[in-house]
C-alpha positions in Angstrom: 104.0 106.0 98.0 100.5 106.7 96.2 100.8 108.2 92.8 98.9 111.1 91.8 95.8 110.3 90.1 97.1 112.9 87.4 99.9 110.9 86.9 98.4 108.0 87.0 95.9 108.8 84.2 99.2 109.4 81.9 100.4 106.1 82.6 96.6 104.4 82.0 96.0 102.1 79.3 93.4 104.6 77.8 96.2 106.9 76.6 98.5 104.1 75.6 96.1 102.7 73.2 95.3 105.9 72.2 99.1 106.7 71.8 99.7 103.6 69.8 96.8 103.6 67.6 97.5 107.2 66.5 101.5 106.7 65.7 100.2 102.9 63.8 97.8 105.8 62.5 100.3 108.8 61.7 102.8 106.2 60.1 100.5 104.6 58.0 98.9 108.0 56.6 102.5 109.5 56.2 103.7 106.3 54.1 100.5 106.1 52.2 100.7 109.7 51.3 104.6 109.9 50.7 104.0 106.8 48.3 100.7 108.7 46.8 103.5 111.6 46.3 106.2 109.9 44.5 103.8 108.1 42.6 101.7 111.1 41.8 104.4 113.4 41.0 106.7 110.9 38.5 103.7 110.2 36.5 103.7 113.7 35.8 107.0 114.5 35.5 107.2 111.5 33.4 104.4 112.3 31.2 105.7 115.9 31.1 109.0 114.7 30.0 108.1 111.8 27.3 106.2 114.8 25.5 109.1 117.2 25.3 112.1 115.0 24.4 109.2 113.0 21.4 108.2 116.5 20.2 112.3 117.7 20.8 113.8 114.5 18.6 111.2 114.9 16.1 111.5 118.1 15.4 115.2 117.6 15.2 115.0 114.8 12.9 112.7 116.9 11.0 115.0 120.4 10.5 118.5 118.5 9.9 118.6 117.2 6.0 117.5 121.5 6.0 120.8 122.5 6.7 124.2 122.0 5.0 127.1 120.1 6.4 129.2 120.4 8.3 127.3 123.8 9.7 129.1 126.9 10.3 128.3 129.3 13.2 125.5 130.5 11.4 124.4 127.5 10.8 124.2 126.2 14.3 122.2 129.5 15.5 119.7 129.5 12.6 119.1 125.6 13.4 119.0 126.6 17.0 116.3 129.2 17.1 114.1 127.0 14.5 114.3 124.1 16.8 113.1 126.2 20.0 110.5 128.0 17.3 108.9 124.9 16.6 108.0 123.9 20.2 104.8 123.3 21.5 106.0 125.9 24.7 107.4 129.4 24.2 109.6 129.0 26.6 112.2 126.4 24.7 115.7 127.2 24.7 117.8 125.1 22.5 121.8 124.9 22.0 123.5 123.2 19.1 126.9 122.3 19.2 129.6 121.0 16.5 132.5 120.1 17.4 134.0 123.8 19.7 131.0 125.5 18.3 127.9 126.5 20.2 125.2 128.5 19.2 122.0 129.1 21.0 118.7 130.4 20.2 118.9 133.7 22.3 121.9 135.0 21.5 124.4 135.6 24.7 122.2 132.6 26.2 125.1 130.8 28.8 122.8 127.8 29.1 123.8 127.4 32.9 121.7 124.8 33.3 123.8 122.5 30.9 126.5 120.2 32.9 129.2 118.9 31.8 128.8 115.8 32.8 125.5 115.7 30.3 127.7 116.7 27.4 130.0 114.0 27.9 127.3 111.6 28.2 125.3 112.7 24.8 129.5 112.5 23.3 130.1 108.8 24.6 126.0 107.8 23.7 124.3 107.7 20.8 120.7 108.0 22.6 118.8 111.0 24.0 119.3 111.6 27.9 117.4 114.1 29.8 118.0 115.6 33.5 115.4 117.2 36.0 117.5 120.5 37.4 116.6 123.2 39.5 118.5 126.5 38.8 118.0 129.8 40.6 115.0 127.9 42.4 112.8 127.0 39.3 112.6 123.4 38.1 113.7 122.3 34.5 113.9 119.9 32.4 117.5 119.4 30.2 117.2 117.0 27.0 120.0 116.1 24.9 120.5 114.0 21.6 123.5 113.6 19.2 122.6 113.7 15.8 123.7 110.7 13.6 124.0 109.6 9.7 122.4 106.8 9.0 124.3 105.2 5.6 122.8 102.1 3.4 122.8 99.7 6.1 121.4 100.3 9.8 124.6 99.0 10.9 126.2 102.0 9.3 124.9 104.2 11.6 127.5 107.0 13.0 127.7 110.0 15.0 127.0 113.5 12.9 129.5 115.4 15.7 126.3 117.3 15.9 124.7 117.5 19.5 121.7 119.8 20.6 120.5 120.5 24.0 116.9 121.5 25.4 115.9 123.1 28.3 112.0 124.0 29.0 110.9 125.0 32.5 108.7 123.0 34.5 106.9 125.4 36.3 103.7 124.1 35.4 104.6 120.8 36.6 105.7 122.2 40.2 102.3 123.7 40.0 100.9 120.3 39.7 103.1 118.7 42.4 102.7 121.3 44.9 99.2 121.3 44.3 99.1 117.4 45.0 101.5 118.3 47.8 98.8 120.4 49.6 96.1 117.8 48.8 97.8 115.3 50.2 98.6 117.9 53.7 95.0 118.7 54.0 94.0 115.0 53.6 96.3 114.0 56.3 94.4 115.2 59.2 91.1 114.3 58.9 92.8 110.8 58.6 94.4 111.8 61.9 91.2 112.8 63.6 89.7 109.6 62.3 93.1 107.4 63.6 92.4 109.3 67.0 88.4 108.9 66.7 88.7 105.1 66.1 91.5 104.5 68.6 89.7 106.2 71.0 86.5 103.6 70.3 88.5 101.0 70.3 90.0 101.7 73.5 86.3 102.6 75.2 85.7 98.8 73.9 88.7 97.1 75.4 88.4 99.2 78.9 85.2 98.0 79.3 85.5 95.0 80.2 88.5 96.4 82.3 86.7 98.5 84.5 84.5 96.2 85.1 86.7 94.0 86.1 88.4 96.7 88.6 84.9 97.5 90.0 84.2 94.1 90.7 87.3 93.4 92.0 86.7 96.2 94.5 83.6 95.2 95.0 84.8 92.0 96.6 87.5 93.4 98.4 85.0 95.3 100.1 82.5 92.5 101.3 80.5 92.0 98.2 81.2 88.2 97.7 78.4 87.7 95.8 79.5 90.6 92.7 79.7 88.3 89.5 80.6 90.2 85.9 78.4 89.9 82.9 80.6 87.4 80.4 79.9 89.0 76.8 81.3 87.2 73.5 84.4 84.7 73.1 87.5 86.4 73.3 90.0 86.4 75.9 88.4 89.3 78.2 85.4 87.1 78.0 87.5 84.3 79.6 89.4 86.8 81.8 85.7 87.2 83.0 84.2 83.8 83.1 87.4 82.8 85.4 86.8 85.6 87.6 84.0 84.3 88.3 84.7 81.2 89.1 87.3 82.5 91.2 84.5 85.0 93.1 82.4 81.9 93.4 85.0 79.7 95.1 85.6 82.8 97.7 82.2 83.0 98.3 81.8 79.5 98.9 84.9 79.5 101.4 84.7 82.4 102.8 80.8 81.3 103.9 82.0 77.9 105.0 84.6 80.0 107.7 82.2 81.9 108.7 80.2 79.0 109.5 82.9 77.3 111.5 83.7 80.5 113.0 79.9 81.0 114.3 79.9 77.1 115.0 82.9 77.4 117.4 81.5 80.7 118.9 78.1 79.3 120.0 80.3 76.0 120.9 82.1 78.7 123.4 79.4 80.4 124.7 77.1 77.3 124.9 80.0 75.4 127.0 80.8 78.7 128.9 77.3 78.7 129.7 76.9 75.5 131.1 79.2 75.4 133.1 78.3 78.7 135.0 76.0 76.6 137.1 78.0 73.7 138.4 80.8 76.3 139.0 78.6 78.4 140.9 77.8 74.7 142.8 81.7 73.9 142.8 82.2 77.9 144.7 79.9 77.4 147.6 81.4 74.3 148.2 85.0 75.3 147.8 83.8 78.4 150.3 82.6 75.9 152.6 85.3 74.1 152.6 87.9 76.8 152.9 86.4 78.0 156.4 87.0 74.2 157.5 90.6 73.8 156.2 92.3 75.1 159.2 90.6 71.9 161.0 91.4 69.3 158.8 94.9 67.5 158.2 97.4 69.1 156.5 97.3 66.9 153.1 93.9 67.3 153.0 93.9 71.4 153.7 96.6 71.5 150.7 94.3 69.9 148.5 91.0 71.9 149.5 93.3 75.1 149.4 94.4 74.0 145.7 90.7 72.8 144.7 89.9 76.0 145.7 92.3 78.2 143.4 91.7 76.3 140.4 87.6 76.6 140.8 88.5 80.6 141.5 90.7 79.8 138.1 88.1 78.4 136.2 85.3 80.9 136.8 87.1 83.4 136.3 87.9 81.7 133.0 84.2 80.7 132.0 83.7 84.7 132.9 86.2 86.0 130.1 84.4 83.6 127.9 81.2 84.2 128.1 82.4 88.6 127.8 84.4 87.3 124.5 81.4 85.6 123.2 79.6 88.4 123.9 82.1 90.4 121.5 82.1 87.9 119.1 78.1 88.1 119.0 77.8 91.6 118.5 75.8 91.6 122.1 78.2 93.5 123.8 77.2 97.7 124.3 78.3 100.6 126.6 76.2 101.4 129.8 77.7 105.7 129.6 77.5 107.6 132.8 79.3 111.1 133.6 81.8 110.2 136.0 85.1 111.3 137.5 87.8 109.4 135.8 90.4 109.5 138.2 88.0 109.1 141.0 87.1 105.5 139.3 90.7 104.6 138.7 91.2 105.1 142.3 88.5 103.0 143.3 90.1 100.0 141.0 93.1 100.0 142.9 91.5 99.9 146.1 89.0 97.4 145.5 91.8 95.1 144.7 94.2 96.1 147.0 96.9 97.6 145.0 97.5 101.2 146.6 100.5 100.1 147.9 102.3 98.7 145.3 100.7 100.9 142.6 101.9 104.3 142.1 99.4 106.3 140.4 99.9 110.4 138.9 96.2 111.1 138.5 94.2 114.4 138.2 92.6 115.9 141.2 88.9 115.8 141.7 87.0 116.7 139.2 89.6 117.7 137.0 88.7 114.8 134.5 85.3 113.8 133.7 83.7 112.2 130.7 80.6 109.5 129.5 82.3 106.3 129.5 81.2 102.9 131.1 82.4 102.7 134.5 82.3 98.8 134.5 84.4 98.2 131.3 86.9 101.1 132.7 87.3 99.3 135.6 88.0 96.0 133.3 90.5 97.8 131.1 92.4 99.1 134.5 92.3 96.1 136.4 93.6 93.7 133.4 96.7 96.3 132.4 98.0 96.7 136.3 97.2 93.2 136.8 99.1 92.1 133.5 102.0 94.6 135.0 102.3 92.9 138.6 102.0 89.4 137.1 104.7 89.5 134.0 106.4 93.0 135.0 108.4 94.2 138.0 107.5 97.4 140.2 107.6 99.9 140.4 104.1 100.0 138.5 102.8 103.0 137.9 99.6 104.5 136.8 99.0 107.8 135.0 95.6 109.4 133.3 95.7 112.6 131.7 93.7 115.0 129.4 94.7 114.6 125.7 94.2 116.3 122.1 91.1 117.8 121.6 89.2 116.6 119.0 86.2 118.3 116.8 83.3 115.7 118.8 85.4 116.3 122.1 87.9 115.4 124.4 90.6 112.6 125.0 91.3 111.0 128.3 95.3 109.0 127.9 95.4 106.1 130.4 99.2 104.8 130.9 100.3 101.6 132.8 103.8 101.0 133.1 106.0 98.5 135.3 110.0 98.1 135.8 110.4 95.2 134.2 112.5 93.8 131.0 109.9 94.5 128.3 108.2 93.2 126.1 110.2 91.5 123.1 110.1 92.8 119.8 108.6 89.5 118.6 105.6 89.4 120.7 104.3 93.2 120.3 102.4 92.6 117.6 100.7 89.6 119.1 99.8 91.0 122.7 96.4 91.4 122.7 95.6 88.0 120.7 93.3 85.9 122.6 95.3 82.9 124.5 98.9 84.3 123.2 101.9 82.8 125.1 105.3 84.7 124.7 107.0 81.6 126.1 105.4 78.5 124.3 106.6 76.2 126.7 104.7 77.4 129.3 101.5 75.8 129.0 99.9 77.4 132.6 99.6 80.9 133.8 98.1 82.7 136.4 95.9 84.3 133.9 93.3 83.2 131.3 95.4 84.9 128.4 92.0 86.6 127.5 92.5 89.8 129.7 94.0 92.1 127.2 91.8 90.5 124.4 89.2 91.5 126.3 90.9 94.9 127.2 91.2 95.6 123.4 87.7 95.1 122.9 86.2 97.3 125.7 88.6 100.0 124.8 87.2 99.5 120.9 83.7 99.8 122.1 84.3 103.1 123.4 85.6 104.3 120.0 89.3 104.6 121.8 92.9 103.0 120.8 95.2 100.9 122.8 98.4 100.0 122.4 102.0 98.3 123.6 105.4 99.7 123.5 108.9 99.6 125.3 109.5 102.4 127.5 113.2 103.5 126.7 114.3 103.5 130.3 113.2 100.0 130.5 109.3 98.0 131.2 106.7 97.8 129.4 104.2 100.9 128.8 100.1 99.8 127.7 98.6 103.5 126.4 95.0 103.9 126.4 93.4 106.8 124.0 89.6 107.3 125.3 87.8 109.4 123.4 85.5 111.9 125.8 82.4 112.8 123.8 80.6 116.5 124.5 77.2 116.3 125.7 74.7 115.4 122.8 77.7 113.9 120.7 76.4 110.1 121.3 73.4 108.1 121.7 70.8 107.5 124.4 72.3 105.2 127.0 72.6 101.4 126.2 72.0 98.5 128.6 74.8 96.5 128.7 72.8 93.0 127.4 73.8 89.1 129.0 
């Protein structure tokens, strides 16, 4: 089944080098810029955050000794609102907490924020945490610190009971981070156009070489033994294309060597064929001469003239399907065309050899069929498909032409030939028309040359027509013969048939 070319072109290495470069591409700019991100966005978060919670313990550290303890409510919101006062934002909101008293520095502040799991870590630590929350969808940073004595001795140092909690929005930070968010967008596709743009060069540099290589490759599966590739470079398409070479080379060189054996054995045929036409010619008259004197001579001696006879009859007619094979083979061979009545000449092939009687024929009346063809190479293909019938069929034989399909340069004339016999087996179908083939290997002799339908193929090829071998259900063999019937104008001047 042939694939689509569409579909094909999906499937091509093009697009799968394309494909892969641009996901090595997209996965490579995505991790780059998801690493750029996290980078990008904890150093300022980071830097953000180590400036609040310095500024928020030194300014705690700073207000304490201020205030009496232990504080009372008012305490805790007076030391509350100082502590967001003194920030370097506007926006602080601070809680202080002793023991089960809060206070914050907006009054009726619930500090939502604040989780209890924080509290219970500033309780349990005596260091400063902080937490990154997001409440009501805006970003903020939480800091808490307990505050300790510190007594004669470092070691003395002990929790106060005194905690305070900061929270300062970050929406200047999620400024910064979406703003490095949207870089980081708008610098992903031109990297993806370059991915795309590079993978799209490197794969016009690796098909190069590739379509080369299918070009050539055609080219010699055409005829063109002599198509080399250009090798560029060292790498391994360089090699693919230095071996390819070599390879086109050593086809050339065998594929020239067969043809000269072939040509060698041809002219061996036709030279042989050729020489021999003379002494045959010699070998005839005498075997003529002989024949009219048989019925005179012993009858030993009449056997072996009779026999002498037959096999010099045998072996022209052999030398003749040569030297028209070798004509084939040379290229020598053309069509003499003449406007004749095609049933008219099929008739006159049976008769001239006799075969009225035990051919039936179903032909057109007169006139009912003509068409340019050559009348000799239509009596050849004729004679050699009822002859092959009597010899290796059984009657009846029978003989139909018609009119086929029309075609655009004209029309078709459908020569049948089919006999009562077994058939041809299935084996030997494909093989019927070989030159010399023998269904039955063991018989070495025949009555025939084995070149008749060899030759038959080839006058029926001359004429542009089709012949082939089948099985007639009912039984026999059936030999079909499409001849094409060009209009008037549609071929050539008339060619001599050349010897």
């Amino acid at each position: 089944m042939r694939v689509p070319r569409a579909l094909r072109a999906l499937n091509g290495l093009r697009v799968r080098l394309v494909v892969a470069f641009t996901l090595v591409a997209v996965v490579a700019t995505v991790t780059t810029g998801a690493l750029t991100f996290r980078e990008a966005r904890n150093g300022v978060l980071r830097q953000s955050q180590d400036t609040v919670i310095d500024d928020f313990r030194h300014r705690v550290n700073t207000l304490v000794p201020n205030y009496r303890f232990p504080p009372d409510a008012a305490d805790l919101q007076a030391f509350a609102a100082d502590v967001a006062r003194s920030g370097r934002s506007q926006t602080w909101r601070v809680l202080a907490a002793y023991r089960d008293t809060d206070a914050t520095s907006r009054p009726g502040d619930a500090f939502r924020e604040l989780s209890p799991e924080m509290r219970e870590s500033v309780r349990s630590r005596r260091a400063t945490v902080f937490q990154r929350v997001s409440h009501d969808g805006r970003a903020a940073l939480v800091v808490g610190m307990p505050v300790t004595f510190t007594g004669p001795y470092p070691v003395s140092e002990r929790a106060s009971g005194l905690e305070v909690y900061l929270t300062v929005p970050q929406q200047e930070e999620q400024g910064y981070v979406d703003a490095l968010v949207t870089a980081i967008e708008r610098a992903t596709v031109p990297a993806l156009a370059l991915a795309v743009l590079i993978a799209l060069l490197a794969a016009r540099g690796v098909l190069r070489p590739v379509r080369a290589l299918r070009r050539a490759t055609r080219s010699i599966a055409e005829g063109r033994l002599d198509t080399r590739l250009a090798v560029q470079g060292s790498d391994e398409l360089a090699d693919l294309s230095h071996t390819f070479n070599e390879t086109a080379a050593a086809l050339e060189g065998s594929v020239a060597e067969l043809r000269r054996m072939e040509a060698g054995a041809r002219r061996f045929a036709a030279d042989v064929s050729h020489e021999l036409r003379t002494p045959l010619a010699a070998m005839s008259a005498v075997t003529d001469v002989l024949d009219e004197d048989a019925a005179g001579l012993d009858e030993d001696t009449a056997t072996a003239v009779r026999l002498i006879s037959e096999e010099t009859t045998k072996l022209a007619a052999l030398v003749d399907d040569l030297m028209e094979i070798s004509r084939f083979d040379a290229g020598a061979a053309a069509l003499h065309l003449d406007e004749i009545d095609l049933a008219e000449s099929v008739r006159r092939t049976l008769a001239s050899r006799g075969w009225l009687d035990s051919v039936t024929a179903g032909l057109p009346g007169p006139g009912e069929l003509r068409g340019r063809v050559d009348p000799r190479r239509l009596d050849v293909v004729v004679a050699n498909l009822v002859g092959n019938a009597l010899r290796h069929g059984a009657p009846p034989v029978h003989v139909g032409l018609s009119a086929g399909d029309a075609t655009r340069t004209g029309e078709q004339a459908v020569l049948t030939v089919r006999d009562g016999g077994d058939g041809i087996p299935e084996n030997v179908l494909p093989h019927v028309f070989d030159r010399f083939y023998k269904s039955d290997l063991a018989r070495t002799r025949s009555e025939g040359s084995g070149l008749g339908l060899a030759i038959t193929a080839e006058n029926v090829r001359l004429h542009g027509g089709t012949v082939r071998a089948a099985n007639d259900p009912d039984g026999g063999a059936v030999f079909t013969v499409v001849l094409p019937l060009p209009r008037d104008g549609a071929t050539g001047a008339d060619q001599e048939d050349r010897t």
